[in-house]
KOLVEX-686418 format. One line per 10 residues: number of its first residue (from 0); for each residue x, z, y of C-alpha. Coordinates in nm, 4 decimals, decimal comma, padded with zeros to 6 digits. Last residue first. Example, Ala and Ser with C-alpha at 12.3 -4.5 7.8 and 13.67 -1.06 7.14 Angstrom:
BEGIN
1) 01,3670/00,7140/-00,1060 ~ 01,2300/00,7800/-00,4500
% end
This chain:
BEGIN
108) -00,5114/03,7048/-00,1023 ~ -00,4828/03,7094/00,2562 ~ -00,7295/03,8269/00,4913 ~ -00,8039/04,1472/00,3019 ~ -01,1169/04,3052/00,3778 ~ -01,1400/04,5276/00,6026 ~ -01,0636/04,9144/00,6122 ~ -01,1045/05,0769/00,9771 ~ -00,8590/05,3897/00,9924 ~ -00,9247/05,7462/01,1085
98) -00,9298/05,8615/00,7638 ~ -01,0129/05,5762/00,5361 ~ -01,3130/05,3701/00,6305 ~ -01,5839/05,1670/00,5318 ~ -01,8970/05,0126/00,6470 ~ -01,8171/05,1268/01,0100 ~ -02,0528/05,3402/01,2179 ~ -01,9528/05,6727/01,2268 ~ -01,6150/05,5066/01,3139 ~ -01,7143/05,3932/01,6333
88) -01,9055/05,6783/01,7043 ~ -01,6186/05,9064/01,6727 ~ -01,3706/05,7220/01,8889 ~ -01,6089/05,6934/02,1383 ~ -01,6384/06,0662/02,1367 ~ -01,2845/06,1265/02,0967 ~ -01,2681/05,9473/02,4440 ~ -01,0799/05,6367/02,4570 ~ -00,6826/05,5520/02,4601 ~ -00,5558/05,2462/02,6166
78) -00,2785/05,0467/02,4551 ~ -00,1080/04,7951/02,7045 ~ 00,0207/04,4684/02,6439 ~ 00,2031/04,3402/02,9107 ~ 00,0299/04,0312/03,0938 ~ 00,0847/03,6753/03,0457 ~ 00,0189/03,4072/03,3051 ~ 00,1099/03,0317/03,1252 ~ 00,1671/02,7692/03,3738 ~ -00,0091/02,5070/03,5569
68) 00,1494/02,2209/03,7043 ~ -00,1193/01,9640/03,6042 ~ 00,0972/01,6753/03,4297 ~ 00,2639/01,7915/03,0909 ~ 00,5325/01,7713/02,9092 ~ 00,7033/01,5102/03,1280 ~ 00,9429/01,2136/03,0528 ~ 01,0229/00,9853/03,3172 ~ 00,9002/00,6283/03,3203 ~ 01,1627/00,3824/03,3585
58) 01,1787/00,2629/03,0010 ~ 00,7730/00,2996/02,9542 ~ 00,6960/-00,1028/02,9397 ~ 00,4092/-00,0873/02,7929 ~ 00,3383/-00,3099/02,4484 ~ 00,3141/00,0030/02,2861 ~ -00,0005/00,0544/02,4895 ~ -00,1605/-00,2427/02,3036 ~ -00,0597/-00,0901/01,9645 ~ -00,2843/00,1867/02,0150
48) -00,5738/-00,0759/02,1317 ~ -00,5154/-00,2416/01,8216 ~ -00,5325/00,1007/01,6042 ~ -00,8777/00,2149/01,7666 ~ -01,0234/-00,0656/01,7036 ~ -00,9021/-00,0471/01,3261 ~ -01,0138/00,2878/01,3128 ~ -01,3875/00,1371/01,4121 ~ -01,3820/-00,1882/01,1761 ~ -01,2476/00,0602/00,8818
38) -01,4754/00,3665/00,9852 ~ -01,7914/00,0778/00,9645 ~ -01,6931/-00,0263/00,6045 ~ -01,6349/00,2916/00,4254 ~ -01,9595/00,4554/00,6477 ~ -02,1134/00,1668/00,4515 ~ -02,0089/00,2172/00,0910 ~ -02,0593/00,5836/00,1593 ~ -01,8020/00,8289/00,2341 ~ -01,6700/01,1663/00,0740
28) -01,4003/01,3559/00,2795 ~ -01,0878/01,5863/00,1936 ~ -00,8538/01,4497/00,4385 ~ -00,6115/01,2737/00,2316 ~ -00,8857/01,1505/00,0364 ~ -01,1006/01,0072/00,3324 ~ -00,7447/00,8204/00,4396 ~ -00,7226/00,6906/00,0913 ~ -01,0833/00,5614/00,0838 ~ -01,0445/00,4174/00,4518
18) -00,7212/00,2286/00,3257 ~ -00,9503/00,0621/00,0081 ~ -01,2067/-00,0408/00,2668 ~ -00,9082/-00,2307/00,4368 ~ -00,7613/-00,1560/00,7706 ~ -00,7285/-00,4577/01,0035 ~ -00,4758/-00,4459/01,3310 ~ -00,4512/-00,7372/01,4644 ~ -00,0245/-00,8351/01,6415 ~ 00,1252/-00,6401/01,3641
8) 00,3382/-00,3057/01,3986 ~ 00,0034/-00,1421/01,3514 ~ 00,0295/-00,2156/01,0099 ~ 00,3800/-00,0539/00,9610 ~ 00,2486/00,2441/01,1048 ~ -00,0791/00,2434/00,8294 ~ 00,2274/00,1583/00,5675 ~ 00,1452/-00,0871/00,3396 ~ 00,0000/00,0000/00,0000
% end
C-alpha cells in the first residue's frame, strides 16, 4: 500500500475505499459501504488542498510558535486549611473512607 504522504506527493490526491478501511482500523471505527466512499472523496479534498499549501513558497518566512502574544500566568500552589467542621461534613458524606482519607477507586489497574 502506498504511503498516504507519498500520495500527497502527487499532483490529485485520490484515496481508495480500501485506504479509508485501513485508516477506520487504525482508528478503531466501523463504516458503511457509503460512509467508505464519501470519507475517501472528502479526505481526499482535504489532502489536495494540503498539498496546495506545500506548493508555498515559505523560505523567507520566519518561524514562530505561535501568533497572539499571550503567555502562560501560573500561580504558586497554595494549600488552604478549612474548618474541622467542613472537614467533618465532607467526610460524613463520602462512600468510603479510611481515617481522614477519601478512598477512590483506582485509576490505574
Amino acid at each position: 500500500m502506498t504511503t498516504y504522504l507519498a500520495k500527497a506527493s502527487m499532483n490529485k490526491m485520490k484515496l481508495s475505499k480500501s485506504d479509508v478501511e485501513h485508516i477506520a482500523m487504525l482508528a478503531r471505527l466501523r463504516f458503511t459501504d457509503e460512509e467508505k466512499v464519501k470519507f475517501a472523496k472528502q479526505l481526499s479534498s482535504i489532502l489536495d488542498y494540503v498539498n496546495k499549501l506545500q506548493e508555498v513558497d515559505t523560505t523567507k518566512a520566519e518561524e514562530i510558535a505561535q501568533i497572539t502574544g499571550l503567555q502562560n500566568v501560573y500561580r504558586e500552589d497554595k494549600v488552604e486549611e478549612c474548618g474541622e467542621k467542613v472537614r467533618a461534613g465532607l467526610l460524613d458524606n463520602v462512600p468510603e473512607r479510611e481515617e481522614d482519607l477519601i478512598k477512590t477507586r483506582s485509576v490505574f489497574n
